[in-house]
C-alpha positions in Angstrom: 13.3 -110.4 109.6 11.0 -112.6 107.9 8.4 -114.6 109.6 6.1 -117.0 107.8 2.6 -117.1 109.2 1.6 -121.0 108.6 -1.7 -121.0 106.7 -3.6 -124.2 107.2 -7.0 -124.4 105.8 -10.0 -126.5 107.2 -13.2 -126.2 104.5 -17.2 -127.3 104.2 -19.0 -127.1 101.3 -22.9 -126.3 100.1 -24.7 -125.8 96.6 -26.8 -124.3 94.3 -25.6 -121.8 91.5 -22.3 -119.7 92.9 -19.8 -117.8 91.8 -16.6 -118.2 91.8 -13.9 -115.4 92.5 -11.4 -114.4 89.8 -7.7 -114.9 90.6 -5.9 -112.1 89.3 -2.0 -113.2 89.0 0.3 -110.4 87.9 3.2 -110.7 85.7 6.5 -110.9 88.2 7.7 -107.3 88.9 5.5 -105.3 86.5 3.7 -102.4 88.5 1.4 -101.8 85.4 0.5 -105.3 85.1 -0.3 -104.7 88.7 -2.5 -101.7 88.3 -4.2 -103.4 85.5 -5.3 -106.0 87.2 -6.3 -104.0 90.7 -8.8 -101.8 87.9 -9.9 -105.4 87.1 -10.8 -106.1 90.8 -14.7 -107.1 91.8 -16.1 -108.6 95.6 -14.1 -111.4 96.7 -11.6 -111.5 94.5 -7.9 -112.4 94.5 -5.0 -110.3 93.4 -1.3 -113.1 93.5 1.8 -110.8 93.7 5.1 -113.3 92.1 8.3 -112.7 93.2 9.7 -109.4 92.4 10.0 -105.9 92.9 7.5 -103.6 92.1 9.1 -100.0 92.1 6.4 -97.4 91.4 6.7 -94.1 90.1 9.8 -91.9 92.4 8.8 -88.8 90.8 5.6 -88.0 91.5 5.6 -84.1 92.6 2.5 -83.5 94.9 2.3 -80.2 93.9 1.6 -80.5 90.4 -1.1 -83.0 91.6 -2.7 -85.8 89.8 -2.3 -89.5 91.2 0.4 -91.2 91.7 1.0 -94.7 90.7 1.4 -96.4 93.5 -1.6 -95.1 95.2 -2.7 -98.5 94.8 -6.6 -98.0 95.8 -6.8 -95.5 93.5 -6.7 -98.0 91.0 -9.6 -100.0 92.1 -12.7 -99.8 90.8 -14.8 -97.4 93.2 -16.5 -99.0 95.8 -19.9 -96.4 96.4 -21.1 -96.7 99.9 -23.1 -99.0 101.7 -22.7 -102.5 100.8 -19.2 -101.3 100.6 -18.9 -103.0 104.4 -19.3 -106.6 102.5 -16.7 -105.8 99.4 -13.7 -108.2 100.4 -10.2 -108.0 99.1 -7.2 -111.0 99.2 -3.9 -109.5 98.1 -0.7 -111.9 98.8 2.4 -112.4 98.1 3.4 -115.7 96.1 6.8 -116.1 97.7 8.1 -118.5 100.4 8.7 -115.4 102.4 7.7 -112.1 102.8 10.8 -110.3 101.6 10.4 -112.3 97.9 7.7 -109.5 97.1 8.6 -106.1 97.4 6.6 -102.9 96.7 8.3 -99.9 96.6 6.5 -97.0 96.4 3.0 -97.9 96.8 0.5 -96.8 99.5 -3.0 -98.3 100.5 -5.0 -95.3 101.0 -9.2 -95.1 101.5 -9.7 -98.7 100.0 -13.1 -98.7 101.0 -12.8 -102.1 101.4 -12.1 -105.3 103.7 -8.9 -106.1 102.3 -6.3 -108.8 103.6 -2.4 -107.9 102.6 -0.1 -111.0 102.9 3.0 -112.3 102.6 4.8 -109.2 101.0 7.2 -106.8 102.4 6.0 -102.7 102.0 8.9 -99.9 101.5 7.5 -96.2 101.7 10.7 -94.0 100.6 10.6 -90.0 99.5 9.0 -88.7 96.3 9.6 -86.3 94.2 11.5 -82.8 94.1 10.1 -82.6 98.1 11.5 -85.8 98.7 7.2 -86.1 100.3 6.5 -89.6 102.2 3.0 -91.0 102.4 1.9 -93.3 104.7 1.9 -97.0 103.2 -1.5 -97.6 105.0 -4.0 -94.8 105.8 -7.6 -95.6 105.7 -11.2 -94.1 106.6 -13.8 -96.3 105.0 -15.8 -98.0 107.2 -14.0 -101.2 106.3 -11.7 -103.3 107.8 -7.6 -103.6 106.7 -5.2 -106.8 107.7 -1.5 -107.2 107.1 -0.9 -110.5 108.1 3.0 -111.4 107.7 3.5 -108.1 106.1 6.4 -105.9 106.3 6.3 -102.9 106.4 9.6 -100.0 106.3 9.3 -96.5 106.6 11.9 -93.7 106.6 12.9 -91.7 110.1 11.0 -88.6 109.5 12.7 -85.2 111.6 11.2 -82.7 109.4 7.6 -82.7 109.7 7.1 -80.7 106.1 8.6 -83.8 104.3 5.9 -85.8 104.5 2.5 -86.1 103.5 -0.3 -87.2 106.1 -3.2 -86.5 108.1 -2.1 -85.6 111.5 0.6 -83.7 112.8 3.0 -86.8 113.1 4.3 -89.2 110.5 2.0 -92.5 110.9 3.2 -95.7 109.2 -0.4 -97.1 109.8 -2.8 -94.3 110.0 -6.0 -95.3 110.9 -9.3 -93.2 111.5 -12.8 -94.9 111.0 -11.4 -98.2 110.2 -10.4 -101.9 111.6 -6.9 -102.4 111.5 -5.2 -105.9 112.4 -1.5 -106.4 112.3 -0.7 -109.9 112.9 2.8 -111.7 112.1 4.2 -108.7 111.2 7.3 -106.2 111.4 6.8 -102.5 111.3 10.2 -100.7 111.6 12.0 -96.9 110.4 15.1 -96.9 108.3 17.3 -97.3 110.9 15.0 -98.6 113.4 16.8 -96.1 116.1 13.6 -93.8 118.0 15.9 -91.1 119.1 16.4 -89.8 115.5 12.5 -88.9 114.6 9.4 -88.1 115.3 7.5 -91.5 113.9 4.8 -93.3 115.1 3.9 -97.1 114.2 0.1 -96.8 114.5 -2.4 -94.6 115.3 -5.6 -95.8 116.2 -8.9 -93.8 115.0 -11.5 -95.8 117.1 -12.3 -98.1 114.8 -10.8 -101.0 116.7 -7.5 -102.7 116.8 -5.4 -105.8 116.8 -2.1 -106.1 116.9 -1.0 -109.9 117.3 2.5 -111.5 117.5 4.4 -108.4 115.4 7.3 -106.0 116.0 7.3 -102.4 116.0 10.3 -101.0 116.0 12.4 -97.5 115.7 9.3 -95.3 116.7 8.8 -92.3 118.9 6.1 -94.6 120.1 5.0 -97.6 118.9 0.8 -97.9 119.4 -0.8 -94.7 119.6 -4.0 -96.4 121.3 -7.2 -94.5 122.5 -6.9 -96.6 125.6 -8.0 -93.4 127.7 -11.1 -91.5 129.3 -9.5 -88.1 127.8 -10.7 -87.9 124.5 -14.2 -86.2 123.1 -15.8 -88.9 122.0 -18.1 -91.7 123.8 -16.2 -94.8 125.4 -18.5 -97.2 127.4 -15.1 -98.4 129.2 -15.1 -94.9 130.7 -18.2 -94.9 132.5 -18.6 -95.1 136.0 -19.3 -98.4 137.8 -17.3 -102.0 138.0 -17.3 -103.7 135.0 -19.3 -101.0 132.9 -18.3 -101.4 129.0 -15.6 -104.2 129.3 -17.0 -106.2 126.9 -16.6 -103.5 124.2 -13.3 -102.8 125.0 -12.0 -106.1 125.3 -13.8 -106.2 121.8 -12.4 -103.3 120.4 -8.9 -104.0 121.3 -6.6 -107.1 121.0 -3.0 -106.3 121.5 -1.2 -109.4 122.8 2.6 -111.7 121.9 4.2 -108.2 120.8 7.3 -106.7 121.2 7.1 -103.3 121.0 10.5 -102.9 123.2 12.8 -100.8 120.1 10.3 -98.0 120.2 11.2 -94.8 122.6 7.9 -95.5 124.1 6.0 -98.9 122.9 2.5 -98.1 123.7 0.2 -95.7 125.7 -2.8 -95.5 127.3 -4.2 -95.6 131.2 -3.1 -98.2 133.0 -6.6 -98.4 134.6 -7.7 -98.7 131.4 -4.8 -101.2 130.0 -5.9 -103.6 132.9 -9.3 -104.1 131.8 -7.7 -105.9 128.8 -8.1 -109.6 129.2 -7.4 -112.7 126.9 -10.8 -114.8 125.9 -8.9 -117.9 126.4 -7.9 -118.5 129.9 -5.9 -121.2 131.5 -8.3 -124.1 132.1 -10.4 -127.0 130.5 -13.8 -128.0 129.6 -15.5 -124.5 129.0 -16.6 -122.3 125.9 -15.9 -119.5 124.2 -19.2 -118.3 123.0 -18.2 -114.8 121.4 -15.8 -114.2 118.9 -16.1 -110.9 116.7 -14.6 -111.0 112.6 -11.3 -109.2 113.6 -11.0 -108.0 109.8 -15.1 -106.2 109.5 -16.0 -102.9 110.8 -19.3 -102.0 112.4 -19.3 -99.1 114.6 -16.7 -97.2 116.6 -17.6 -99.1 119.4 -18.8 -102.5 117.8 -17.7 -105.6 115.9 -19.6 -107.9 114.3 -19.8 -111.5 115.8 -19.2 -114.9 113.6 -21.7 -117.4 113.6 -19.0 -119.3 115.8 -18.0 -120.9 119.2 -15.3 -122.6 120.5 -15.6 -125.8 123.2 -12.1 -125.4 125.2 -11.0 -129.1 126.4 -7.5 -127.8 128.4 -5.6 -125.1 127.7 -2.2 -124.7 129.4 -1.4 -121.1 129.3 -3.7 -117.9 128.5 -3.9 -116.1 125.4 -6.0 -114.7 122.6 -8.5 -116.5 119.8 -9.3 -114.5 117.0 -11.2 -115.4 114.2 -12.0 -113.6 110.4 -13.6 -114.6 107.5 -11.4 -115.0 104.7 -12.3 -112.0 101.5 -11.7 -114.9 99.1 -12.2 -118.8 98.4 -8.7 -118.8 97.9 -7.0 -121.7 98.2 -9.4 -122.4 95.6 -11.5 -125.1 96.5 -10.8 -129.0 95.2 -12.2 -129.6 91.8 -15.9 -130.9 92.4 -16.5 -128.4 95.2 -17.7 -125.0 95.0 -17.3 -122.2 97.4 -20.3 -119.9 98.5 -20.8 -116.6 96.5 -19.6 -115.2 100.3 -16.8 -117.6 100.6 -17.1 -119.3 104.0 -13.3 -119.3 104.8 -12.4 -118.8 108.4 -8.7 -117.8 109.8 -8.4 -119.3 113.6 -5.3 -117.7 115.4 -4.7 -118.0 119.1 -1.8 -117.1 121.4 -2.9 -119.3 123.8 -1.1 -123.1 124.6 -3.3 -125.8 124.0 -3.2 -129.0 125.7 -5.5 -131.0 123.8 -7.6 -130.3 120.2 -10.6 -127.7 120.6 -14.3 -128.4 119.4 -15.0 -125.7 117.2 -19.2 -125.6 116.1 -20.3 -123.8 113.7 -24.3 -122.2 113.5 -26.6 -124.0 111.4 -28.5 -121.9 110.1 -26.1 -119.1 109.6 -24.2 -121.2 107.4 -27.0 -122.7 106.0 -28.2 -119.1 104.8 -24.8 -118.6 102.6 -26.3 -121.2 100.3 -29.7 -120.6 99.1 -31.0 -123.3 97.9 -29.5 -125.7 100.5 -30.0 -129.4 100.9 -27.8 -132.0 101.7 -24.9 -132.6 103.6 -21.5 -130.9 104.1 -18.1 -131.8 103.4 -15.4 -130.9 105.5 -11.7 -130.8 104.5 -8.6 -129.7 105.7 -5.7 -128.1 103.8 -2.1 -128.7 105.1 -0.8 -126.1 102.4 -0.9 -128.1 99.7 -3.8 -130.7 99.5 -7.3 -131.2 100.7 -8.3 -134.0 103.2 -11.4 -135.0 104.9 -12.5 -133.8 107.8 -15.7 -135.5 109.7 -18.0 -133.6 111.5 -21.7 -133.9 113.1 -25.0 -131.8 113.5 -25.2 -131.4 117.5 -27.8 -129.3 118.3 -28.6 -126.6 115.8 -24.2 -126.4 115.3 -22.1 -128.4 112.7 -19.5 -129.6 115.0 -15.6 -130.2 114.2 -12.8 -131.0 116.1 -9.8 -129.0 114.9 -7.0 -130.6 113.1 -4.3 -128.5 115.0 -4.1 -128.4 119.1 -2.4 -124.9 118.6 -5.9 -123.9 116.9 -4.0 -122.1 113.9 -5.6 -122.7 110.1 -8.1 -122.1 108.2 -11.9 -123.2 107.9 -14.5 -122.6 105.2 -17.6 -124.4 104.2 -19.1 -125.7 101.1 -20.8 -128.5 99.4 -19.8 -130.7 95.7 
């Protein structure tokens, strides 16, 4: 089923000499127009996907080796460690929905990259003479990884030696040292029935996970979650004493507005451990949220990093999460006469929560300031309802540029800059 996310887009603006981001568009169902232009790829760029399918190469026989075609990373240029944690990635689909861009065939594997995949629809199918399946997403960089209205299909998997993978299960979204977010989304088998294989939806390395508002369905289990005090490694939740390491998890995991109900088991984890989980948007009025970590960057196993960003809450009906990631791109492209920052200040507001009224959202001065050497001047907010730019007012208030947000249901996009 298709579901399209609604992207609203708030922006500010600030000056001296930046650089825009290249907007790769690929030629409408051409996977080698496709590759072309991912080898073309730098930090912050854009990559628009038309309408179309894009079947990649069925044949591939792992054991001949070599790559395959759609190994779609592959074909990036190569990212050499640290500042690879600050190389950004948009990818998106150009269609009104999800299913008007399909990739057949192709796999995101060890990006080594914050990359956002949106508005297509993902098909992972055998290869070869061993009919192999790799798993569309399987990363270990460091980085970060969003699918944000993404679909994603994989086949039942009963025979273990079919596939190709790094555990001992078939992972649609394989995870290990690496962010993963799933919002908007559908993750599903070919049938979606549980009973018939040994799938799993995602399986999370410690890296930290959100999975907002999407459907896994057809799994042995849905979330394979760390949400335990069993494994080897360190987990602050897991030490002794009320209250110990609570922020951290409630950082490192986000899993709310799912339904995870088609899945032979939908998620696991201790329930003492599942009950520390809380939402950062409580029922209530007239109070902040002071701390909100980029849901798309990677820091540690056991860390996020925080946005220069706070929320004033003026009522809010029912509980729910607020999540907030900078953008990899300045896309939509700014209005003519404005230019983005060479770190495009772009931010995506979600929230499952039920607003009452419209939010204050502030923004730190001198964070911002500090994306635009140089800076002088005042700001310009706009606001982006899909399709043009309006003004947006706003006021210094105390070391914060301060904005009320256009939507009550606190869903759209912010950025900054200056013409």
């Amino acid at each position: 089923q298709d579901m399209t996310a609604s992207i609203l887009l708030l922006v500010c603006l600030a000056v001296p000499r930046y650089i825009a981001a290249t907007v790769h568009t690929v030629i409408a169902g051409d996977t080698n127009d496709l590759i072309t232009k991912l080898a073309l790829v730098a930090d912050h760029d854009v990559v628009l996907l038309p309408p179309g399918d894009y079947v990649f190469d069925l044949n591939y026989d792992p054991n001949i080796g070599g790559y395959r075609d759609g190994d779609l990373c592959n074909a990036m240029p190569t990212v050499s460690g640290p500042p690879w944690l600050d190389s950004d990635l948009l990818i998106r689909g150009t269609g009104s929905i999800r299913s008007d861009v399909k990739l057949v065939g192709a796999t995101f594997e060890n990006c080594n990259r914050n990359v956002v995949i949106e508005n297509l629809s993902l098909y992972a199918v055998p290869i070869g003479p061993t009919d192999y399946v790799w798993s569309p997403v399987a990363e270990d960089g460091d980085s970060g990884t969003m699918l944000r209205n993404t679909y994603v299909q994989v086949p039942v998997i009963a025979n273990l030696q079919s596939y190709y993978n790094y555990g001992s299960i078939f992972e649609a979204l394989n995870m290990m040292s690496e962010r993963i977010a799933v919002m908007y989304s559908t993750i599903e088998t070919n049938p979606p029935v549980p009973s018939m294989g040994t799938n799993v939806g995602l399986t999370d390395g410690g890296g930290g996970v959100a999975v907002i508002k999407s459907t896994f369905a057809g799994f042995a289990m849905g979330l394979d979650l760390r949400l335990d005090c069993n494994a080897y490694y360190y987990k602050p939740w897991c030490q002794a004493g009320a209250g110990v390491g609570v922020d951290e998890l409630n950082r490192d995991y986000k899993i709310y507005g799912n339904d995870l109900s088609q899945n032979t088991i939908g998620s696991d984890g201790d329930p003492a451990v599942i009950n520390l989980l809380s939402p950062n948007t409580p029922k209530g009025q007239g109070y902040f949220v002071n701390t909100f970590i980029d849901l798309l960057r990677y820091n540690t196993s056991y860390d996020a990093p925080y946005l220069p960003i706070k929320i004033r809450v003026k009522n809010v009906k029912k509980a729910g999460e607020t999540t907030i990631y900078r953008v990899p791109s300045a896309y939509p492209e700014p209005p003519p006469g404005f230019i983005s920052a060479s770190e495009p200040q772009y931010y995506q507001f979600d929230s499952t929560a039920k607003f009452g009224k419209k939010s204050n959202v502030f923004f730190k001065q001198s964070d911002i300031q500090s994306k635009f050497p140089g800076f002088s001047g005042s700001l310009t907010c706009m606001y982006h309802n899909g399709t043009t730019w309006t003004t947006v007012s706003h006021v210094v208030y105390g070391g914060w540029y301060k904005i009320t947000f256009p939507k009550k249901s606190m869903k759209g996009l912010i950025a900054i800059f200056k013409n």
